[in-house]
C-alpha positions in Angstrom: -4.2 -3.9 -5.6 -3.0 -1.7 -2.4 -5.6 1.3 -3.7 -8.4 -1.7 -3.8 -7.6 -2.8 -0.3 -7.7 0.5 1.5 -10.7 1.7 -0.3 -13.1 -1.8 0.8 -11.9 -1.1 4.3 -10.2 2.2 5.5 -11.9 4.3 2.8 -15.6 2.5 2.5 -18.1 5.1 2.9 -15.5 7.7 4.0 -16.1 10.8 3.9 -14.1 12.9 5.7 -14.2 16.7 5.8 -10.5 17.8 4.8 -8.1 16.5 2.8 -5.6 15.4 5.9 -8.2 13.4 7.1 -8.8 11.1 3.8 -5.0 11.2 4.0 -4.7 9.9 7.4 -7.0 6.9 6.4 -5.0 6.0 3.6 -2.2 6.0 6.0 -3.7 3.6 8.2 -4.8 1.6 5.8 -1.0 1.5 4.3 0.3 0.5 7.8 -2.0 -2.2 8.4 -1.0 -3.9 5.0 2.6 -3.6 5.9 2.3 -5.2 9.4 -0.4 -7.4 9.0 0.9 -9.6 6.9 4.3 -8.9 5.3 3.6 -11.4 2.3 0.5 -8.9 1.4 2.4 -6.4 -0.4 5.0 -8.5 -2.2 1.7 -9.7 -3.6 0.4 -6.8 -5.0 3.7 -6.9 -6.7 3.2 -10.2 -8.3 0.0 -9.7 -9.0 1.3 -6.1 -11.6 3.8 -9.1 -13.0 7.0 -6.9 -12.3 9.8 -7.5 -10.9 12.4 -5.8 -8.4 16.0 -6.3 -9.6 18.3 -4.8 -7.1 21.3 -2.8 -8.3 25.0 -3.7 -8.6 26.7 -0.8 -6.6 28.8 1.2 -9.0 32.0 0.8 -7.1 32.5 -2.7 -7.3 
């Protein structure tokens, strides 16, 4: 889902001459998910049908 929304927008008829520079777009594309809307990428998750379990430290 995160690949699918960069490449409509930040990647759509991209074609940029190095490497960094496809890179770089990906990038932006990454941060504007992350700060447009910080329910978008929590999505994406549910969307795979995964879940995040967070880990019991060991010490406790």
């Amino acid at each position: 889902m995160l690949w699918s929304a960069i490449k409509t927008r930040e990647l759509a008829n991209f074609a940029g001459e190095h490497l960094s520079e496809v890179a770089d777009a990906a990038e932006a594309g990454i941060t504007r998910i992350r700060t447009n809307d910080e329910h978008l990428p929590w999505s994406f998750l549910a969307h795979t049908g995964l879940e995040l379990h967070p880990q019991t430290p060991q010490n406790l």
